[in-house]
C-alpha positions in Angstrom: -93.3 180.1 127.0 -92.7 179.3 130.5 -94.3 182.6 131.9 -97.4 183.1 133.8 -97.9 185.7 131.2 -100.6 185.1 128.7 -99.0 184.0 125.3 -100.1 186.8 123.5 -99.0 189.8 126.0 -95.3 189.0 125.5 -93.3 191.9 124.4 -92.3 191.5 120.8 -89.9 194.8 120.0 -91.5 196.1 123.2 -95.5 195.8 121.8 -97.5 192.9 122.6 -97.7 190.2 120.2 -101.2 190.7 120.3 -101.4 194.3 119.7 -99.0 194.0 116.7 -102.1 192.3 115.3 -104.6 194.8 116.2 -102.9 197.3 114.8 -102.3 196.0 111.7 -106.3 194.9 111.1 -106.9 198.8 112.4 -104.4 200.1 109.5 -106.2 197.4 106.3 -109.4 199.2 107.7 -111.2 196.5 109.1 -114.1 197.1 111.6 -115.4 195.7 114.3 -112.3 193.8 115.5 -113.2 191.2 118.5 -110.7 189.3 120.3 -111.5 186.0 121.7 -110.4 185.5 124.9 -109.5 182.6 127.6 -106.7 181.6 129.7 -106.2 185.2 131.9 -108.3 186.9 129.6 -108.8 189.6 132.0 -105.3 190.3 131.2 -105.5 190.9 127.6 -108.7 192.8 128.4 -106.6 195.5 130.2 -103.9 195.3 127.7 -106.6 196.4 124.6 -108.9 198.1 126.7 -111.9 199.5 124.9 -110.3 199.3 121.4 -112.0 196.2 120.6 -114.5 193.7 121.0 -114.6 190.6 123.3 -116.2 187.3 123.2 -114.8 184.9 126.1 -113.6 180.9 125.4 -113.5 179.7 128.8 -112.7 176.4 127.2 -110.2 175.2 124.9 -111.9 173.0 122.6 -109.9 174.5 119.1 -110.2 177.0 116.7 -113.1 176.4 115.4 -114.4 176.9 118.8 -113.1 180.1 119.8 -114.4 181.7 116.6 -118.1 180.2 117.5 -117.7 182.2 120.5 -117.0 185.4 118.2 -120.4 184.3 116.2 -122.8 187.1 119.1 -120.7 189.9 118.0 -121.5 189.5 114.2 -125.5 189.2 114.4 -127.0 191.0 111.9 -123.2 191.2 110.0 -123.3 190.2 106.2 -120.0 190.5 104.8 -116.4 189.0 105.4 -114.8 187.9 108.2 -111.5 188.0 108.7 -109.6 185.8 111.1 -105.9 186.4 112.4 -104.2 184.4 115.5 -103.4 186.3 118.1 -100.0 185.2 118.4 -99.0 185.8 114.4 -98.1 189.2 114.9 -96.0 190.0 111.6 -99.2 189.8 109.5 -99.2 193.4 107.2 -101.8 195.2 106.6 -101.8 195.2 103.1 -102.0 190.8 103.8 -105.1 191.6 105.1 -106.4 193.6 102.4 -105.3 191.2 99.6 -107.5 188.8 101.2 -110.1 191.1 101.1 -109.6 191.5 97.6 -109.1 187.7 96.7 -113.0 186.9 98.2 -114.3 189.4 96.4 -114.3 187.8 93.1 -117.4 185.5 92.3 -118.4 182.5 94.0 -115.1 182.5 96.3 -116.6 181.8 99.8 -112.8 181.8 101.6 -109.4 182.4 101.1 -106.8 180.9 102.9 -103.1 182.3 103.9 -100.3 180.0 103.4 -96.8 179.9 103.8 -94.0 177.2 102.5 -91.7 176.1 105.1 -88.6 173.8 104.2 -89.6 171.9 107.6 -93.4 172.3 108.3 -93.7 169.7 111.4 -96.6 171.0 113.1 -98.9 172.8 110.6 -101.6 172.2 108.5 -100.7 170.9 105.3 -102.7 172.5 101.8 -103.3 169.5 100.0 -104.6 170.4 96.5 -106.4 167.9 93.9 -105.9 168.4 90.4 -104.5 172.2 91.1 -107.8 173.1 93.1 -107.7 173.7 96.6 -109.1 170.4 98.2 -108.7 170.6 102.1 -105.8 170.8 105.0 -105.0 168.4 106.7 -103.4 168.8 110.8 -100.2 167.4 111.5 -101.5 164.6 114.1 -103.9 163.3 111.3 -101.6 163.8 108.0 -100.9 160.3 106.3 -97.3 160.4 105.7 -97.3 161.3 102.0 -99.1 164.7 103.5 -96.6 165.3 106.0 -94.4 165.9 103.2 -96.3 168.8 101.7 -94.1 171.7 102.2 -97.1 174.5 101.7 -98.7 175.0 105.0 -101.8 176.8 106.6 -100.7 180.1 108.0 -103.4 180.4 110.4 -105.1 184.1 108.7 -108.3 183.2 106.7 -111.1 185.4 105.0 -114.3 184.2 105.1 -118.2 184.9 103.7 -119.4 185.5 107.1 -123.2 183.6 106.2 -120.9 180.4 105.1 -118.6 180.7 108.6 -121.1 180.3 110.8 -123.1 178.0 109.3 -120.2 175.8 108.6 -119.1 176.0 112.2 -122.7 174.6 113.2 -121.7 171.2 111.4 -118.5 170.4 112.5 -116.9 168.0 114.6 -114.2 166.6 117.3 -113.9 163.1 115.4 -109.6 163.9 114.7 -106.7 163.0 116.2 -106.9 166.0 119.3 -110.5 165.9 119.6 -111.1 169.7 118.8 -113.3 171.5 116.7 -111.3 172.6 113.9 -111.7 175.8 111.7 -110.0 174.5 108.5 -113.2 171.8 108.4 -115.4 174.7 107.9 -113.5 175.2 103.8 -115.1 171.7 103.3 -118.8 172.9 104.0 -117.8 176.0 101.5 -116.5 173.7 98.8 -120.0 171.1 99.3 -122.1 174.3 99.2 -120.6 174.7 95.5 -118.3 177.9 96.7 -114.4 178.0 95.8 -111.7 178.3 98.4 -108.7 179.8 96.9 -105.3 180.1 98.9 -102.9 182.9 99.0 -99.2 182.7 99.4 -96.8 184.7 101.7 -94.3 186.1 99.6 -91.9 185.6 103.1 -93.2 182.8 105.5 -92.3 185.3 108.5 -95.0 187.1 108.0 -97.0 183.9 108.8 -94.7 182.4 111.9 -96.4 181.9 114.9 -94.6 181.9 118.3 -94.9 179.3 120.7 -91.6 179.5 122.6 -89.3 181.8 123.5 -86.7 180.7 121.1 -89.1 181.6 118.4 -90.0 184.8 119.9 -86.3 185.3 120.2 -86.1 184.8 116.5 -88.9 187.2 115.7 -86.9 189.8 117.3 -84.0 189.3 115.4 -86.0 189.3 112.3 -87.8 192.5 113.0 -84.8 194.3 114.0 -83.2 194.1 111.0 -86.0 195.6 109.5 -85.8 198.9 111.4 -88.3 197.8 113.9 -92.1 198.9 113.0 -90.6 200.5 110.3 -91.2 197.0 109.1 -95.0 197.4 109.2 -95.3 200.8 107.4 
């Protein structure tokens, strides 16, 4: 982004990208809500203030990681689990409660958001065996026949909160980035016997994440169009 300002605190139609988020988990009703925090946390923390939950990441070792972090504030918790990116921030409300509905039918133990993207260089690919959700696979360790799936991981999951964090307890760094990656948690569902069912984005924009300023810019645009947060009503 080339600004000292955290990712997630940059202005998108004058809201933080991070609050757009927030405020569209607060609208599909979900409760707690706790934001994992790192890199000038103390920044975000002041942005949100007492509206949510925090659990810290004072290292970046993935997304599986940051949402062990989040596992303290969900002791006790027997339910779902949903889990949004920070810097997504077009996500509806009514996204979120489709998930919600999707996991609730038997033996589903997560349900994965997807998009398809006509050039999907840098996100996980869906890859699907015999029309049943098998896995996703990250860009740096796609063969090349999966870097041509066009269907990609959105980033937004639901999950059975008893399978999350028990399936974050077994996984590993042994990939391309040496991270702790959440997708490998839907392969300790699927071994467990549990279904993970996918659900697509009628319009990938609601899925885009921003990681520059061009796509920031972009997001603007797009949002503009659509009457500003008249877009999220």
């Amino acid at each position: 982004m080339q600004s000292e300002l955290p990712k997630v605190l940059h202005p998108l139609c004058g809201k933080p990208l991070i609050r757009h988020v927030v405020d569209s988990l607060r609208k599909a009703a979900v409760d707690p809500i706790v934001v994992v925090v790192g890199y000038k946390g103390d920044e975000v923390i002041n942005t949100l203030g007492e509206s949510v939950i925090y659990a810290w990441q004072h290292e970046q070792l993935g997304t599986g990681h940051a949402v062990m972090q989040a596992e303290p504030c969900f002791k006790d918790f027997d339910g779902y689990i949903i889990v949004a990116c920070g810097d997504v921030p077009l996500v509806r409300p009514e996204t979120f409660k489709r998930l919600a509905q999707e996991i609730s039918e038997p033996g589903c133990g997560a349900v994965v958001a997807t998009m398809i993207l006509d050039n999907p260089t840098g996100y996980g690919r869906i890859v699907y065996e015999n029309g049943v959700f098998s896995r996703i696979v990250e860009e740096k360790d796609a063969a090349p026949y999966e870097k041509s799936i066009k269907e990609v991981n959105s980033g937004t999951y639901i999950f059975d909160s008893k399978l999350l964090f028990d399936g974050l307890k077994g996984i590993d760094t042994n990939n391309a980035q040496r991270e702790y990656y959440l997708p490998d948690v839907l392969k300790f569902i699927i071994k467990k016997g549990f279904s993970v069912k996918t659900f697509l984005l009628e319009d990938p924009i609601e899925g885009r994440g921003v990681n520059t300023r061009e796509e920031l810019n972009a997001l603007e645009e797009y949002v503009s169009k659509k009457n500003g947060d008249k877009f999220y009503e």
